[in-house]
C-alpha positions in Angstrom: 171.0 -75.6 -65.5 171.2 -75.7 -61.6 173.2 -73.0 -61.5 171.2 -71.1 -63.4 168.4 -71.7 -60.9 170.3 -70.8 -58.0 171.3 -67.6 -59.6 167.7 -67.1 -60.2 167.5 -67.5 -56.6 170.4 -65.0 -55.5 168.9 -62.5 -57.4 166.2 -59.5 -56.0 164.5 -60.4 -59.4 165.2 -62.8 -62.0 167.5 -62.3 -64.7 165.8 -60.7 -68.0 164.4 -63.5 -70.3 165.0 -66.5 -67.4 162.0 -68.6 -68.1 162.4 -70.5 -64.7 159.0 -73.0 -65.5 160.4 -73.9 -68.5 164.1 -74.6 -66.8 162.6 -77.0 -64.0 160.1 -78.5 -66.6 163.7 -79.6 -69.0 165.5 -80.7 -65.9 162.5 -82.5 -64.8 162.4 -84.1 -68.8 166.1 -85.1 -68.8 166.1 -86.5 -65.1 163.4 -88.7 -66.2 165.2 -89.8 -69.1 168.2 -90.5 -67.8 166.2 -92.6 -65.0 165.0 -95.1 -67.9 168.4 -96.0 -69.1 168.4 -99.4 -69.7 169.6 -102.0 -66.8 171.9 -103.3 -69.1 173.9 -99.9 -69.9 176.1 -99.0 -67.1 176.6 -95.3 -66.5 180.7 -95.7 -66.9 180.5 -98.2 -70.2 181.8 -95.8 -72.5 184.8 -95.1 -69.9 185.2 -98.7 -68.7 188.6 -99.5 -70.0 190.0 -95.8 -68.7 188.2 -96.5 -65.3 189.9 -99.7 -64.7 193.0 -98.5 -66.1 193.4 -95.6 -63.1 192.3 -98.5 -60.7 195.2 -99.8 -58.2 196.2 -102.9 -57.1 193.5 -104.3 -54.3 191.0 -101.6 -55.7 187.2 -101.6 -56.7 184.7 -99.5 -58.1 181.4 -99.7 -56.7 179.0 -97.4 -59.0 174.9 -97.6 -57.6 172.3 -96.6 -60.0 168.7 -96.3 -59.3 166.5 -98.3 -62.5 163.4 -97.6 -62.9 161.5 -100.6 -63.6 158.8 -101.0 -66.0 155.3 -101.9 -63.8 157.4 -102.4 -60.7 159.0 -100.7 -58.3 162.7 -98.9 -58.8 165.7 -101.1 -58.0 168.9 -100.2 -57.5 171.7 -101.9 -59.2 175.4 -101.9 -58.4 178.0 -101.7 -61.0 181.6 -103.6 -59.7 184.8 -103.2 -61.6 188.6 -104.4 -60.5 191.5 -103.4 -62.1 191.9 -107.3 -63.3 187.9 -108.1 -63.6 185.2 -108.0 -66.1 182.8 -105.5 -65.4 179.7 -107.3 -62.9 176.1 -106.1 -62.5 174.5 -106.8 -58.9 170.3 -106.3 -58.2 170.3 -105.0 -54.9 166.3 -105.5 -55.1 163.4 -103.1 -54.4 164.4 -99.3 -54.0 161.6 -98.3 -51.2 162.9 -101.4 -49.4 166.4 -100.4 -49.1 165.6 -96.7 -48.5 163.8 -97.8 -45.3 166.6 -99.7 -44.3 168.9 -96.9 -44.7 166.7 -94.7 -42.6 166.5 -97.5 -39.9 170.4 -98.1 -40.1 171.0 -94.4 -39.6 168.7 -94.3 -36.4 170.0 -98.1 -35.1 172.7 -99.2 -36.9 171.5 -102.8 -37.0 172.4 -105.4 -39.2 169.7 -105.2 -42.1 171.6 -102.7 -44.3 174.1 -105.2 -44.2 172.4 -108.0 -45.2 170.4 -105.9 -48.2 173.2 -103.8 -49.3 176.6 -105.6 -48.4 176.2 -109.2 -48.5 175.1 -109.6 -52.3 178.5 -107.5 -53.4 180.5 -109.2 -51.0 182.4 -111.4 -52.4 183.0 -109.2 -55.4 184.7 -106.7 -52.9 186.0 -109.0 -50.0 189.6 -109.6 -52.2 190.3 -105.6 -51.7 191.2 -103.1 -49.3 189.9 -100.1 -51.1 186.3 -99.4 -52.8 185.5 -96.1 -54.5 182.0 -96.0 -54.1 179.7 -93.7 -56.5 176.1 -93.6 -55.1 172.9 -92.4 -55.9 170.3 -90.6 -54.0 169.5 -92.0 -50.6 172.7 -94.4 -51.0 174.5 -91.0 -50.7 173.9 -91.1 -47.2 175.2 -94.5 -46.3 178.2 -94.7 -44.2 179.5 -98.0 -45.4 182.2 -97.6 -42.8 179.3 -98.3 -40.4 178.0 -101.8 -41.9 178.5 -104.2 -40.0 180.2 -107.8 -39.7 179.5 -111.2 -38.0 181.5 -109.1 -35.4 183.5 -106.7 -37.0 182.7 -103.1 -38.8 183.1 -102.7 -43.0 185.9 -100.4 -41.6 187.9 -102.5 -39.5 188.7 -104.4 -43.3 187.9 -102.1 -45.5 189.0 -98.2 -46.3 186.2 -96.3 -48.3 186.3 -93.0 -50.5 182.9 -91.9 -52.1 183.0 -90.2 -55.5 180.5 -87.7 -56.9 181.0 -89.8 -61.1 183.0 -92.8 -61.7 185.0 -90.2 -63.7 186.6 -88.7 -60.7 188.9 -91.5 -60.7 190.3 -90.0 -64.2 190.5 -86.3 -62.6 194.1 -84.9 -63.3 196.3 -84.2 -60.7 195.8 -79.7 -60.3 198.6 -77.5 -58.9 197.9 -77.2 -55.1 197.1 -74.3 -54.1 199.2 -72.6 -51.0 198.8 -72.7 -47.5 196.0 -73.4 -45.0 192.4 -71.4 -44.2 191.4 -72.7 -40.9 188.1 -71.5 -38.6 186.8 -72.0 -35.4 185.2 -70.7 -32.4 183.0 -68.9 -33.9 181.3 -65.9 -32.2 177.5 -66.3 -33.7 176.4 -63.2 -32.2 179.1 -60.5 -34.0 181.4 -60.3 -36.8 183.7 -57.8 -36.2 187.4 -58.4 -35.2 187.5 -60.0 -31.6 188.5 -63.2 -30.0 186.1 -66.4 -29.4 183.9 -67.0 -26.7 185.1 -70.7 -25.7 182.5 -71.1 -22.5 180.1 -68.2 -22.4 176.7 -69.3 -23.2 178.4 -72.7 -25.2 175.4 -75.2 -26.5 174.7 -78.0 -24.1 174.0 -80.9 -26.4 177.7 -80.3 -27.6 175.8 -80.9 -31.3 177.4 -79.0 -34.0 173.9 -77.9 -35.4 171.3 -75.9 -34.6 168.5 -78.4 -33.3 166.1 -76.3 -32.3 164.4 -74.6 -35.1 164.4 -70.4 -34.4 166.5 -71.0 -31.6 170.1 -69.4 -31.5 173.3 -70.5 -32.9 175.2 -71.2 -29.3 179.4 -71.4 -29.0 180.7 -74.8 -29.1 184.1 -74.1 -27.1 185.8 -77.5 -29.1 185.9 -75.6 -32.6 188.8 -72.8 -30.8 190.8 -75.9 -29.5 190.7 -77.6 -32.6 191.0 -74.9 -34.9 194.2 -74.1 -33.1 195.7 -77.2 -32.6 195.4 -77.8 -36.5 197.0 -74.9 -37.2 200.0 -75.2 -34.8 200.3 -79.0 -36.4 200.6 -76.9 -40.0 203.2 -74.6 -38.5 205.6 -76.9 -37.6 205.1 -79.4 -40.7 205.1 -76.5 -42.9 207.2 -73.5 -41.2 207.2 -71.9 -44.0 203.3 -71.9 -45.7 201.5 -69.1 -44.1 198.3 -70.6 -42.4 195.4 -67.8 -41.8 193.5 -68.7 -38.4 190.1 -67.3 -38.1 188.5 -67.0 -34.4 185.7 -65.5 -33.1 183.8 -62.8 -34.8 186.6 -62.4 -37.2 185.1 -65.8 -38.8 182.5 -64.2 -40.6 180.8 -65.6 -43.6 182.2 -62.6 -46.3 185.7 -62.9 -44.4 186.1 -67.2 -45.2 184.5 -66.5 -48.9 187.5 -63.8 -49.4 190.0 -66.1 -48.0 188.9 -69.6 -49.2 190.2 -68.8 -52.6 194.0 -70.6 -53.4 194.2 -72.3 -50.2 195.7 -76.0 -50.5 193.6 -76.6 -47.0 190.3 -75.9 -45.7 189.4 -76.8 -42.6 185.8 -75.4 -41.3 184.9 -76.0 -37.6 181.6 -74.8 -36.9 177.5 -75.7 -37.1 176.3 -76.6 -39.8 172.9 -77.7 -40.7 170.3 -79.1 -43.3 167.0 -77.9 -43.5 165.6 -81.4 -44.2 161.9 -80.3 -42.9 161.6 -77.8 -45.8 162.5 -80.7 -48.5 158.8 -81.6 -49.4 156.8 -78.8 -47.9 159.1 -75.8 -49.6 158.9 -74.5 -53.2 162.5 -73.6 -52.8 163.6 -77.3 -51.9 162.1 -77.7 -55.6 163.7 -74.3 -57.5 167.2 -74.6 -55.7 167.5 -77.5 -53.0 171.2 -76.5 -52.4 170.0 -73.4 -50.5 168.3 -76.1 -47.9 172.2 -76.8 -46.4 175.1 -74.9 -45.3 177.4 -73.7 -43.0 177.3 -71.0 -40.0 180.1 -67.8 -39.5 179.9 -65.2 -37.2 177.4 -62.8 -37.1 174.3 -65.4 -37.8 172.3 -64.7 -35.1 172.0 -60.9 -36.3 171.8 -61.5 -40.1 175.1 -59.4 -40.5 178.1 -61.6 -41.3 179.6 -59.0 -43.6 178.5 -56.2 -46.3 175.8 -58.0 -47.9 176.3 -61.1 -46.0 173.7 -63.3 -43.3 176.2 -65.2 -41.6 174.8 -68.3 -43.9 177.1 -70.1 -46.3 174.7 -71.9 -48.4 175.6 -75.1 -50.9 174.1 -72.4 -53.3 176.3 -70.1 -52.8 179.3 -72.2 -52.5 178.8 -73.1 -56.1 180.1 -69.4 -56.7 183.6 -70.0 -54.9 186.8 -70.8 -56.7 188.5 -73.5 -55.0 190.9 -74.6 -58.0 194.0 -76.2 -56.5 192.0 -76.8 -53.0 193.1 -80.4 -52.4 191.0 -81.0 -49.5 188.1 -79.3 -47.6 187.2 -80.5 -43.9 184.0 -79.6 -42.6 183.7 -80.1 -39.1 180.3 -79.6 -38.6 177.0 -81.6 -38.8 174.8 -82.8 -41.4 177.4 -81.3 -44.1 177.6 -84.5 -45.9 173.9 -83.9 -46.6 171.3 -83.1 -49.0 168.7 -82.7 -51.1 167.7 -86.3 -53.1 166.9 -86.3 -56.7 166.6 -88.8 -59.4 169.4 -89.4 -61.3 171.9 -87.1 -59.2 174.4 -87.2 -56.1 172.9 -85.3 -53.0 172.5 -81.6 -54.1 174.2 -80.4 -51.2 177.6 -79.3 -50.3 179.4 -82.0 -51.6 178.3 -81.6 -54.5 179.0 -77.8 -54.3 182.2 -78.2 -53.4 183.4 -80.5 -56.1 182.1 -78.4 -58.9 183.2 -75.0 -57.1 187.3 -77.0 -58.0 188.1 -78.6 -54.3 189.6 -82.2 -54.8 188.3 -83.6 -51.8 186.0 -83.4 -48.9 185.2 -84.5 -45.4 181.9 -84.4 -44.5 179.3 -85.6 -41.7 176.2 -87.3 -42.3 174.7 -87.1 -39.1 175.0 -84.6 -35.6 178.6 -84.8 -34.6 179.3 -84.5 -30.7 181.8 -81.6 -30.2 184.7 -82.9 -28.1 184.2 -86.1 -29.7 185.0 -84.3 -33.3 187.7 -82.5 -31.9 189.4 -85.9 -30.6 188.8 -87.3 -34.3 190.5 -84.1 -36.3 193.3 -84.4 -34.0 194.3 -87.4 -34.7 193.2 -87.5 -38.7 195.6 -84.3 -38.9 198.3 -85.8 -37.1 198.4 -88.4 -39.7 197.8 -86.4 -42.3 200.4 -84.0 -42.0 203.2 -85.1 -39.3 202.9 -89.0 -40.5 202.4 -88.4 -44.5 199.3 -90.9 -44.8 196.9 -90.4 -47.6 193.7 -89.1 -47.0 191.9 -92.0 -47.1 194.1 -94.2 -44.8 194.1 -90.5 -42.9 190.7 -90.6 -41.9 190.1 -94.0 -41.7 193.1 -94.6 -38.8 191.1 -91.7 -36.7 187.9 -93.3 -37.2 189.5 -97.0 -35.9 191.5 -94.9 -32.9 187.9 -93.6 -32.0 186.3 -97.0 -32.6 188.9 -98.7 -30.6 188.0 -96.4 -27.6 184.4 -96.9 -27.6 184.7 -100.2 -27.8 186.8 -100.5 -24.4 184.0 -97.5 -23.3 181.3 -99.6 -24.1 182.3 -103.3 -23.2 182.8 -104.2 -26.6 179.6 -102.7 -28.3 180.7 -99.4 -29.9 178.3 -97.1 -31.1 179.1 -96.1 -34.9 177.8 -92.3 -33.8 180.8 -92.0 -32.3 183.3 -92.2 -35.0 181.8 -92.8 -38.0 179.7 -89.7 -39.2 182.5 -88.5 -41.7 183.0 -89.6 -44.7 186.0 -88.7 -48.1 184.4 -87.9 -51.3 186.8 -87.5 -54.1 190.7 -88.4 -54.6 191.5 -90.6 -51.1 196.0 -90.2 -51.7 
């Protein structure tokens, strides 16, 4: 049905016989249905044995579901499941409550998420080393990673891999596709063949978004560096895959949407943004909320990217792609781990997009992402990745604890979670 919408949306007028009132109105019908599910029925019951089944030694599922309450306010509830325990059912307490912890936690980090979020599931989880976590709405934007200790981060014990459905966990292992699609320095001003501009005019917050609102999308010099660093790394792990490296004004949006398709590797180095403002005040945040997020090529700042292209990669239009046999996509950007919140639902943003459009995994930011600070973390999660053979998973999180490491030497032993632990793995973590 939400693709349907979003076609409505792409469309210079909607498709004959698309009764879009009556499409929200039955999405609306079934979202508040499925909110009123009793406490007692967990969403994965009727795969509960298959769940725990594809469960590892020293692994847990942690599934969050928003209940509505009957004359009170929403709760969440946390589902937790071992591959050797019974199934255990957590109250987390009042829903408003925790979502103003979350948006304090994501301006201060501070210990209250911790105590409202962590500490009751605890010591259900303490025994592993690994917790799939399935969230719900504003949970969706939690960086568990960043919860903190007596004195120590949820990472530094911990290594955590998000999951769009409890059912991911089942997901059979695809053919990978072939090769590498890798993109950086991005010229924002043209997309036609050329080479990056790495200091001419670059942005001087070093952000990878676009905080000022009309304002133009400025260079961020990092994105060249990384983008070819990561692909020399593939070239001499994998000699023989082609990589294809686009720089400059030859990343534009219509040239990655051609090339995306049968890569094994995406790796995405560029702004990205969320228009979060639009969310309550926009009727489109309400028709199609994936067009609120997305990426940025070459050629944004005219509105030419390509024949029929704006230089805008929307979640909407991701949804379009075919990224079977994609086994992981990277976006180096900000806010791409965001989204739109609804009932009932992950984020309706690009991770969302990206799972259903075939890719196997993403990593994605939740908050602004400092440029050179990004680049230092890719390096490393590649090297990892591909010259040392971890998993994802252990990938990512052995970047994030190199980083953290470093800022706590920085910073006296105080780091700041900002630093390393915007991104976060949604989907298969090996």
């Amino acid at each position: 049905m939400l693709t349907l919408i979003a076609r409505a949306f792409s469309e210079s007028e909607p498709a004959p016989g698309l009764d879009l009132v009556a499409l929200r109105e039955e999405r609306e019908r079934l979202e508040t249905e499925l909110s009123r599910k009793p406490a007692e029925q967990s969403p994965m019951a009727p795969i509960r044995t298959r769940v725990q089944d594809a469960l590892q030694e020293g692994e847990a599922l942690l599934d969050l579901y928003l209940h509505e309450a009957t004359g009170g306010d929403p709760e969440f509830l946390a589902f937790v499941i071992t591959r050797h325990s019974p199934l255990e059912l957590v109250e987390l307490g009042s829903a408003p409550r925790l979502e103003q912890a979350i948006e304090r936690h994501r301006k201060e980090f501070g210990s209250e998420l911790t105590e409202l979020l962590w500490r009751p599931l605890e010591h259900l989880l303490k025994p592993c080393h690994r917790v799939h976590v399935c969230p719900e709405g504003p949970l969706a934007m939690v960086s568990f990673e960043t919860l903190a200790g007596e004195d120590r981060f949820l990472i530094e014990d911990f290594s955590f891999v998000y999951l769009q459905s409890a059912t991911q966990l089942l997901d059979p292992a695809e053919a990978p596709g072939d090769g590498a699609l890798i993109v950086g320095g991005v010229n924002y001003d043209q997309a036609t063949p050329g080479r990056p501009l790495p200091g001419e005019n670059a942005d001087p917050s070093g952000l990878r978004s676009n905080p000022l609102e009309g304002s133009p999308w400025r260079p961020l010099p990092g994105t060249a560096l990384e983008a070819e660093w990561i692909a020399r790394i593939w070239e001499e792990t994998e000699p023989t895959v082609e990589v294809r490296l686009l720089l400059g004004s030859a990343a534009s949006e219509a040239q990655v949407k051609s090339d995306c398709a049968g890569k094994r590797y995406l790796h995405l180095a560029t702004h990205g943004y969320f228009a979060d403002s639009l969310e309550k005040s926009s009727p489109v945040a309400s028709w199609a909320p994936a067009l609120l997020t997305g990426l940025v090529f070459a050629g944004a700042n005219q509105r030419s990217s390509g024949p029929g292209q704006d230089g805008l990669l929307s979640a909407a239009e991701v949804l379009w792609l075919d990224l079977t046999g994609c086994e992981l996509v990277t976006l180096s950007a900000c806010h791409t781990g965001l989204g739109a919140v609804r009932t009932g639902e992950q984020l309706m943003g690009l991770r969302r997009a990206l799972h259903l459009a075939g890719a196997r995994s993403t990593v994605t930011s939740l908050w602004e992402v400092e440029d050179a600070v990004t680049q230092a973390l890719m390096r490393e999660f590649y090297r990892r990745l591909w010259v040392d053979g971890e998993a994802k998973a252990d990938a990512l999180r052995g970047a994030q604890l190199s980083l953290l490491e470093r800022s706590r030497r920085r910073l006296d032993g105080d780091p700041h979670p900002e630093d390393w632990g915007a991104f976060v793995l949604e989907g298969d973590g090996d």
